[in-house]
Every structure is written in structure tokens, then in C-alpha cells.
N, C-alpha and C positions, 0 to 999 in steps of 0.2 A: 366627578365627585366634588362636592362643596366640602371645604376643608376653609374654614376662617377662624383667627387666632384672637383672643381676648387674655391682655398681660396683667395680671394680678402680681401677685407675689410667684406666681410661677405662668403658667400656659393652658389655657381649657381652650380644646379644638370641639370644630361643630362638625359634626360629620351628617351625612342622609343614613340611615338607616342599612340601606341596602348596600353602601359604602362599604361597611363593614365586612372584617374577617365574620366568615359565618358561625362561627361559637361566638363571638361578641355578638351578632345579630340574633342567636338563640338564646344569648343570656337576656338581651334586652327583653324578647318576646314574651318570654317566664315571668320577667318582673310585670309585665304590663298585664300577662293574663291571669296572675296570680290576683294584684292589685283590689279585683271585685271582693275577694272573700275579706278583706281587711273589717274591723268591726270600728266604727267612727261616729256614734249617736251622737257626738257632741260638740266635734270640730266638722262634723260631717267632710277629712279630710283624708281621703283614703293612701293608702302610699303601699306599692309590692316592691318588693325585694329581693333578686336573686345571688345569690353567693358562688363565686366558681373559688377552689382549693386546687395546691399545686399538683394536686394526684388528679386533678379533673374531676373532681366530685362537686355536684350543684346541689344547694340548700334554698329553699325558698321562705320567706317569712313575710309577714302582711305587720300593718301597728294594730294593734289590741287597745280601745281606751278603757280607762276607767275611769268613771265617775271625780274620784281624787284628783284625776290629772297624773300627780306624782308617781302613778303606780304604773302609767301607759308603755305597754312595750313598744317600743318603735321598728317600726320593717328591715331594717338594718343589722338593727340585734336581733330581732329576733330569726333570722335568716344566717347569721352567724353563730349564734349558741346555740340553733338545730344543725348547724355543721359540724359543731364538736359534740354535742350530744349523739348524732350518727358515728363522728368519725375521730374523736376523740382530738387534740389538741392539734391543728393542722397549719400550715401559713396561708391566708387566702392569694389568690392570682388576681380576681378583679370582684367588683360588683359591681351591680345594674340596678336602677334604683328607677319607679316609675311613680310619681306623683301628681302628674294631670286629672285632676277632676271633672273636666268640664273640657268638650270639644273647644280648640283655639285654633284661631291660626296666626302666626307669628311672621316677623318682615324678615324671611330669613338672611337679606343681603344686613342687617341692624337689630343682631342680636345683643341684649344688653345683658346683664349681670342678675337683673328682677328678671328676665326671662328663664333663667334655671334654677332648677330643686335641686341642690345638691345638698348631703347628706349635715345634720346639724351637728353643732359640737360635742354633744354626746354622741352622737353615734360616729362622728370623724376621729376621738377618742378611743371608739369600741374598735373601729375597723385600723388604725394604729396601733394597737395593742395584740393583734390578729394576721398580722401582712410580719412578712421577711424583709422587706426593707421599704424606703420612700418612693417608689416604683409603681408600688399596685396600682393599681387603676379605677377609676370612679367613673362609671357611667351613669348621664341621668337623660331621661328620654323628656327632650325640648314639645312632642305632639309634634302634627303635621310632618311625620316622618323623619326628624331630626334628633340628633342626639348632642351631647357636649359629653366630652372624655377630659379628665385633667387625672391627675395622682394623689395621693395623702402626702406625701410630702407640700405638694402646691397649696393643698386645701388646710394643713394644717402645719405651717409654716415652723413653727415652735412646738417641740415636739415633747410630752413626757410618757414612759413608757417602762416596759419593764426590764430594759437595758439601763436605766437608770438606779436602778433596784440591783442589782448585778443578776439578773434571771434571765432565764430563757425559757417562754412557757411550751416551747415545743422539744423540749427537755423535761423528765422524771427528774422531781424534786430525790436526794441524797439523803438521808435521815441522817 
């Protein structure tokens, strides 16, 4: 198994694919076959989504454009508020996130930082607002059978959320 470490502010490991525990390698497969259905007339930039929750429940979401831009759902969110819309306000466990457009093949011993799609600040936002703690896990599929895995803590180093607010949104608000 190819396992090589890239130090940021925290750790993104590379794994092969087949490396993987097999619910990681089914989450990844979901985000990659879901990916076609994403609607992109404009960035022609497709991205699927898979969400796993800690009950084990998977949500898929593709990005949506609009014309505006402004209004674009991204694969992230939108794979995470059809997991509370199914299952109402949950912590998620990981996501798998597949944004390869275009066949590559990549020098897997010199993998760089522009070699991965991991998720943007908006949506590193969404999915911190969404996870039980700096833990969760972010998969983003490298093409050519490769994956990189890091956390939301690593990915978004500085965190605001709604422990800062004094809430718990996996808690019934009190009237």
C-alpha cells in the first residue's frame, strides 16, 4: 500500500484505492459514480459527493450551477443537507469527494498540493458545522486509483462553528 505524507498545517495521506478499509473504498466509488449526474454548463466542472453519518447512513450530492454563480449548490453541501433532509440533524463520519474531469495520470511517488481537489472554504465550513469533532475525514479521489485522506481540523485550521454560538445543532433547540 502507498501511504506518503504531505505536512500542511496538519497531514493528507495518499493511499491506492484498494488500500482502503472497504466502506472508505465504497464511499469513494459513490462519489466518483454519482459525479456524471452533476449539472456544470458553465465551469464544465463536475464534482460528486458522498457523505457517510455516524449511524452509517450515506447521502450523495453532485454541484448544481447556475447561471448567477452565486446560487451554485456545491457536491458537498449538497450531499450533506440531503443527509439531514433524510435524517434530520446527524454528525457526519467522513466524506468522499470526486472532482476529476478528465482522464490523468499523476507521478504518484511526487504528489503535490495542485494535484488534489479538496473541498473549498465553503463547503470545509459546511462540513465543520456538520462533524462531532476535528476528526472527520476528507477524502478526495487523486484519478489513476489514488486517493488523499487529511481531516477538517487539518483542512480548516481555524475553526468557527456553532460551539462558538454556545449550540449544539445535533441537539433540539429549548424555547
Amino acid at each position: 500500500m502507498l501511504a506518503k505524507s504531505l505536512v500542511i498545517n496538519g497531514t493528507i495521506m495518499i493511499y491506492e484505492i484498494d488500500g482502503l478499509l472497504s466502506y472508505l473504498k465504497e464511499l469513494v466509488l459513490s462519489a466518483q459514480s454519482v459525479q456524471t449526474n452533476a449539472q456544470a454548463p458553465y465551469s464544465g466542472f463536475k464534482v460528486g459527493a458522498a457523505v457517510l453519518d455516524i449511524h452509517g447512513h450515506v447521502s450523495l450530492g453532485v454541484n448544481v450551477e447556475r447561471c448567477t454563480y452565486t446560487q451554485t449548490t456545491h457536491a458537498e453541501q449538497n450531499a450533506i443537507d440531503s443527509l439531514v433532509a433524510q435524517h434530520g440533524p446527524v454528525a457526519i463520519e467522513v466524506i468522499a469527494i470526486c472532482g476529476i474531469n478528465q482522464p490523468r495520470k499523476i507521478n504518484r511517488y511526487n504528489i503535490s498540493l495542485n494535484d488534489i481537489i479538496f473541498p473549498c472554504g465553503h463547503c470545509l465550513q459546511i462540513i465543520w458545522e456538520n462533524c462531532s469533532n476535528k476528526n472527520t475525514a476528507i477524502i478526495s479521489d487523486l484519478g489513476d486509483n489514488l486517493v488523499a485522506m487529511s481531516d477538517i481540523g487539518s483542512l480548516l485550521p481555524v475553526r468557527f462553528g456553532p460551539n462558538n454560538l454556545n449550540l449544539n445543532v445535533f441537539e433540539p433547540r429549548r424555547a
